[in-house]
N, C-alpha and C positions, 0 to 999 in steps of 0.2 A: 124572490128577486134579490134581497139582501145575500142571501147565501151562492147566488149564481155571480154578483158582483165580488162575494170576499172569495171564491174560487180563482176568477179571472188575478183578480189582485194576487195570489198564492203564484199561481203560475207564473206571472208576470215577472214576480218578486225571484222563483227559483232561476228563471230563465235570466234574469240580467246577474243573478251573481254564479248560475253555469258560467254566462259567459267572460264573468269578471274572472273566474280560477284557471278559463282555457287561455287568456288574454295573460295571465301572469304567469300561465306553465309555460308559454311561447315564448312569453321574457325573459323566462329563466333558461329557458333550454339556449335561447336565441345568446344571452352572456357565455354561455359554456361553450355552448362551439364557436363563438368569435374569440377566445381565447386564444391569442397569438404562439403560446407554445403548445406540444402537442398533448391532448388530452384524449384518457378511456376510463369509461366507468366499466366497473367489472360486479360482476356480483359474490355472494362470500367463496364460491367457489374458484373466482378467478378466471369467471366465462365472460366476453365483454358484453353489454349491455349496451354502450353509448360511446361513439369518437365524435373528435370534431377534423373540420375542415382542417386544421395544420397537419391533425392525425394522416390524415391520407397524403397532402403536400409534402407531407417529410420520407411516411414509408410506402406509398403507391396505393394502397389497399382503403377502398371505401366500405362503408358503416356495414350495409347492406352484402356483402360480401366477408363479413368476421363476425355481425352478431351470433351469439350463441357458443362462440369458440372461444377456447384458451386461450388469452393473450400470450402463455408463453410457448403455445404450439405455434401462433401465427405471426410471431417476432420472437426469434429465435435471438439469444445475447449473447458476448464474447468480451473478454476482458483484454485489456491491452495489448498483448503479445499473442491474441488469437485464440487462447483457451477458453473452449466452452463454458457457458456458467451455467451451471445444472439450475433447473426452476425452483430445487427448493432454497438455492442461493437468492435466487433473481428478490430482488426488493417488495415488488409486489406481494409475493407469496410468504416473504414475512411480515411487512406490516399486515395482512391477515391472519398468521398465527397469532399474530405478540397483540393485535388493536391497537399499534401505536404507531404515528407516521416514522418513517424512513427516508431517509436522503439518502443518496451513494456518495460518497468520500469526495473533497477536494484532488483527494491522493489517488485517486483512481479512478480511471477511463473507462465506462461500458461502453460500447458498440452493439445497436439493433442492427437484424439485418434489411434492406430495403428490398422490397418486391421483387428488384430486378437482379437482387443475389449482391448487390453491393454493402456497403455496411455504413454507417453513422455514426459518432462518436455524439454521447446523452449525456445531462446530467439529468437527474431523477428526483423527485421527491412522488410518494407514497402518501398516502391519507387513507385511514381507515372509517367507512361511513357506520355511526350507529344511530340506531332507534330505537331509544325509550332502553339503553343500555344494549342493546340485540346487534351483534353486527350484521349488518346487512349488503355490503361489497366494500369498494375502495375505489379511489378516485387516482388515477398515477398521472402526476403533469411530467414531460420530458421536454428538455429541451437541444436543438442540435448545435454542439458545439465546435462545428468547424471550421468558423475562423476562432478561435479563442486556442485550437490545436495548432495550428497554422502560425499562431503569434508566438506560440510557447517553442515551435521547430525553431523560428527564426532568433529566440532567445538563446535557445541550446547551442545553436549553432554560431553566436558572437561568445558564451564562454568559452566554447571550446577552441576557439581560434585563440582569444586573449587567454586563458591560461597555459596555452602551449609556445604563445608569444614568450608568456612571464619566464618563461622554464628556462632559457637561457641568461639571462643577466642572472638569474637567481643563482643558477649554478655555476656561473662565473666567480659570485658572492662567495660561494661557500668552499672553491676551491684556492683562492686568496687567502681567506680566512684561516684554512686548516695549515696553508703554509706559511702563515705568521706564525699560527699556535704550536706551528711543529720547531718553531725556532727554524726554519730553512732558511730566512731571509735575513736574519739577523735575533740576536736576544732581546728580548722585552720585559720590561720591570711588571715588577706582582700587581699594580695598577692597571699597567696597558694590557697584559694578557687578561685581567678582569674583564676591564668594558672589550674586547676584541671577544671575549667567548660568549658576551653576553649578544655579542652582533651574530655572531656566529649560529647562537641557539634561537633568535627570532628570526633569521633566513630558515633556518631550518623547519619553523613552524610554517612561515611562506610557503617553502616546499611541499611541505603535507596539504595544506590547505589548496594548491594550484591542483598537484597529485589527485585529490580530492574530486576538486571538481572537474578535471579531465575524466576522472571514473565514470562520474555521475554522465557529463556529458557522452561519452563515448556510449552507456547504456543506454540513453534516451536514444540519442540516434541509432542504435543499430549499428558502429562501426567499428565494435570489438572483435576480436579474435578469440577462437573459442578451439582446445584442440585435447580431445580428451584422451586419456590414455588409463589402462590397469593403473589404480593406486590403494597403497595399502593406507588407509584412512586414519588408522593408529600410530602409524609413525610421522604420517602429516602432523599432526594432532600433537604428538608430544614434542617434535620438533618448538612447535609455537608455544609451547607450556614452554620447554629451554628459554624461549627468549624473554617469556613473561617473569622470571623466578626471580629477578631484581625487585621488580616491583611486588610482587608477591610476600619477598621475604622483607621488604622497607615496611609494609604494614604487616607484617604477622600475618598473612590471610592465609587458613586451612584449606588445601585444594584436597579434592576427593575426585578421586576418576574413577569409571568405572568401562571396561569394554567386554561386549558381548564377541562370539567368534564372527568377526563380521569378514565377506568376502572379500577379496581386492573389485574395486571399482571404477569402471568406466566414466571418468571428471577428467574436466579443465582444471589441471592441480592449484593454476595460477584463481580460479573462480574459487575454490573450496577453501583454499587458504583465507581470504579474504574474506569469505562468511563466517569463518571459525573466528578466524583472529580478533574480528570486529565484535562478535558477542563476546570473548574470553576480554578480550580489552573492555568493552564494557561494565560486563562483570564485578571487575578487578577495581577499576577506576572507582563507582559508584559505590563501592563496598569498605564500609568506614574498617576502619582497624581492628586487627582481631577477629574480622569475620568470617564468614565460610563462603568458598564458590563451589560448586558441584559441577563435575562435566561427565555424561555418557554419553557413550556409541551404542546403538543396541539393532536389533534389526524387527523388522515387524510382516506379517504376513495379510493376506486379503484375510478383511473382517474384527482385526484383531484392535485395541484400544488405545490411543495414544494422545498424549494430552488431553483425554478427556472428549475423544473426537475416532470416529470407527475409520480405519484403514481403508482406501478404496484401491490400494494394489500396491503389491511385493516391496519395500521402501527398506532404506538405511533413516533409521533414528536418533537424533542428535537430542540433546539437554543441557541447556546451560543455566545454572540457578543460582542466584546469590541471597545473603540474606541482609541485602544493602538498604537504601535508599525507597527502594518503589516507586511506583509511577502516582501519582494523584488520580482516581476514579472519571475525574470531570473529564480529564486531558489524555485517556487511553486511547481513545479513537483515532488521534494527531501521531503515536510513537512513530509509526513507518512513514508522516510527513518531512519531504527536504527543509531542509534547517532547522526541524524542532528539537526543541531541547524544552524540557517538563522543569516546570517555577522549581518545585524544591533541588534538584538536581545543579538549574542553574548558580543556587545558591551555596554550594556546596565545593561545586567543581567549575571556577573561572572559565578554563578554558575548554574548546570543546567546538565543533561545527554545527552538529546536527544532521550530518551526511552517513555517519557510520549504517544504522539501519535503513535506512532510504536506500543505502547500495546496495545492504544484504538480501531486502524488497526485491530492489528492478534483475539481480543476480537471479535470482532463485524461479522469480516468474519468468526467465526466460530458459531455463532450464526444464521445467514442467516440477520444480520443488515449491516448496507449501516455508511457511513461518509463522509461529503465533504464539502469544505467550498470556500467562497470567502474571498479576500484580496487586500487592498489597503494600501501600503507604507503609515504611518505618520498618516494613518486615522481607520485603526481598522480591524477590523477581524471577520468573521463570521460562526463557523461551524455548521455544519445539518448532524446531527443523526436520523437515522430511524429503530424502530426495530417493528418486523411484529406482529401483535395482535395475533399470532398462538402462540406465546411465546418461551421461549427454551426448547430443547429437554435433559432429562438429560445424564450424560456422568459420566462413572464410572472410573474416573482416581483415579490416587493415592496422587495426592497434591492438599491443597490449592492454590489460589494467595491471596501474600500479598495485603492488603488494603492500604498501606501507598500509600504517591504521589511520584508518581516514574519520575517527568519530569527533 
C-alpha cells in the first residue's frame, strides 16, 4: 500500500513540474515573439528555427512557411545604393563564424527584401547562442528603420538648400577681398593687408566646408551628375601630386609612386579626382615630417589578392599609405562615419571636417567600387580602392561635385 501511495506521489510530483517547464517554455517563447522588433532564431547553420509576429509584420512571410530555410535565401539583402550583399557579408553568417554578436554600422543602411519584392531599410544586431561553450545558432533582432530614413532625407535636404544659400554671400566675400589684396581699390598698409588676408583665408575655409557639404548632400540625395569618359588615370593622378608638392615639400615628406600599364578608363574624371585627392590629402596632412606617403596604381584580375581580400572581377587598384598618425583600434569601425575625425588625429591636426572619407564612401558605392584600409596607431595607414574595369555608368543628375578637398 505504502509503495502504491509513494508511486502516485512520484507521478504527481513529475506531472506538476512537466507542467511547470511547459508553463515556463510558453513564457519564454511567449517574451520572444511579443518582441516588438523583428526577431529569428537560426540554427548554427543559419537555417531558421523560430520568428516572431513583427518577423512576418515587417517581411510578409510566416514561421510555418520559412522553418528549416536559410534566412539568407528567404530575405534576400541590399546595401544602400542597391548592391547585393553576398550571405557571407550578411551579419548573421558572421556573427556565426567569429561567435561574437554583430551590429551593422550606424554608417550604413541594409535593406531586406519584403515578400512582396519591396525592400526595408534594418538595423541589425547578431547574437550568437552557446551551450556549454558549443555554438548552437543565433538569435538576429532587426529593426525597420523607415522613418528614421525619412527624417535623415529631410535633413539632407535643408543642408543642401542652406549651404547653396551660403555659397553666394560667401563668394561675394571673397571676391571683395581678393580685390582689396590685389590693391585694385586702393593701397593698404602691412597691418590692414594682414587682418584683410586673414578674412580672406577663413571665408575661404567657409567655402570648402559649404563645398563640402553640398557634396556630401548632393550624394545622399542622388542628384549629382555623373559623365564618364576614356581617362588616363596616371596623369589624373599626377596632375593632383602637382598640386600636393607645396605641402609635401613644407614637411619633407618622401612620395613614392608606382604605376602598373594600366588601361585608359571609363570615370566621371570630376568622381575620381576627388577620391584620389581626398586620400592623397589625407595622407599628407596626417603624416608628421619627414615621413613617407606611398601611392600605386596597379590592375588586378578575377581571383587574384588585394589588400589581403580575393578579387571578385577585372578592377583598377589604387594604394595610398602613409607612415603617419594611424587610426586608434577602438575607433576603426567609425573612419568612413560623416563628421568623424579619430581622438589622436584630432589632436594633432586643428582643423579638418570629417567629410573627406564619408565622400570617398557614398563616391565609390555608387559607382559599384570597394574601399578599405588597414591601421596601426604611431605607424601609418594604408587604404585600397578598387573600381571595376567595366567603368562607370552615366547618371543624369542635375549637379556637379565640387573638386576642392573636402577632409
Amino acid at each position: 500500500m505504502k509503495r502504491r501511495h509513494s508511486y502516485a506521489g512520484l507521478e504527481r510530483t513529475v506531472r506538476e513540474r512537466t507542467h511547470e517547464l511547459e508553463r515556463t517554455k510558453a513564457k519564454d517563447e511567449a517574451i520572444l515573439l511579443g518582441i516588438g522588433d523583428a526577431l529569428v532564431v537560426t540554427d548554427p547553420a543559419g537555417r531558421i528555427a523560430l520568428t516572431n509576429r513583427a518577423f512576418k509584420e515587417m517581411l510578409g512571410w510566416r514561421e510555418a512557411e520559412v522553418r528549416g530555410k536559410l534566412l539568407t535565401d528567404v530575405v534576400p539583402s541590399q546595401g544602400e545604393h542597391g548592391t547585393p550583399i553576398p550571405p557571407a557579408r550578411r551579419a548573421l553568417l558572421r556573427a556565426l563564424r567569429s561567435g561574437k554578436k554583430v551590429r551593422s554600422l550606424a554608417t550604413e543602411t541594409h535593406y531586406y527584401r519584403h515578400r512582396n519584392g519591396s525592400w526595408v531599410p534594418v538595423n541589425i544586431t547578431v547574437t550568437p547562442v552557446l551551450l556549454q561553450g558549443k555554438l548552437i545558432g543565433a538569435i538576429e533582432i532587426f529593426r525597420d528603420i523607415t522613418s528614421e530614413k525619412a527624417i535623415d532625407q529631410v535633413k539632407t535636404e535643408f543642408v543642401s538648400l542652406a549651404s547653396h544659400e551660403l555659397r553666394t554671400p560667401l563668394t561675394t566675400i571673397k571676391w571683395y577681398a581678393e580685390r582689396l589684396l590685389d590693391g585694385g581699390i586702393g593701397k593698404l598698409s602691412l597691418a590692414q593687408h594682414q587682418h584683410l588676408l586673414e578674412i580672406y583665408q577663413a571665408n575661404q575655409q567657409m567655402i570648402e566646408l559649404v563645398n563640402a557639404l553640398l557634396n556630401v548632400s548632393r550624394l545622399e540625395l542622388g542628384t549629382f551628375m555623373l559623365e564618364p569618359r576614356p581617362t588616363d588615370v596616371r596623369t589624373l593622378v599626377r596632375q593632383i601630386i602637382v598640386e600636393l608638392q607645396p605641402q609635401l615639400t613644407a614637411k619633407t615628406l618622401r612620395l613614392e609612386q608606382r604605376y602598373a600599364k594600366v588601361p585608359r578608363l571609363l570615370v566621371d574624371r570630376n568622381l575620381l579626382r576627388i577620391v584620389v585627392r581626398n586620400l592623397l590629402v589625407n595622407a599628407v596632412k596626417y603624416t608628421p615630417s619627414s615621413g613617407r606617403v606611398k601611392f600605386a596604381v596597379v590592375t588586378r584580375r578575377l581571383g587574384d589578392s588585394f589588400g589581403g581580400r580575393a578579387v571578385k572581377q577585372p578592377c583598377l587598384a589604387i594604394t595610398v599609405a602613409d607612415s603617419g598618425y594611424g587610426i586608434p583600434r577602438d575607433q576603426q569601425s567609425r573612419v568612413f562615419s560623416k563628421l568623424f575625425r579619430a581622438d589622436n588625429i584630432s589632436q594633432q591636426e586643428a582643423n579638418g571636417y570629417g567629410l573627406g572619407l564619408y565622400t570617398v564612401k557614398l563616391i565609390l558605392a555608387h559607382v559599384g567600387g570597394q574601399i578599405w584600409f588597414k591601421s596601426v596607431e604611431h605607424k601609418g595607414t594604408i587604404f585600397f580602392v578598387i573600381l571595376p574595369f567595366a567603368g562607370m555608368k552615366p547618371r543624369g543628375g542635375s549637379r556637379r561635385l565640387k573638386t576642392e578637398s573636402i577632409n
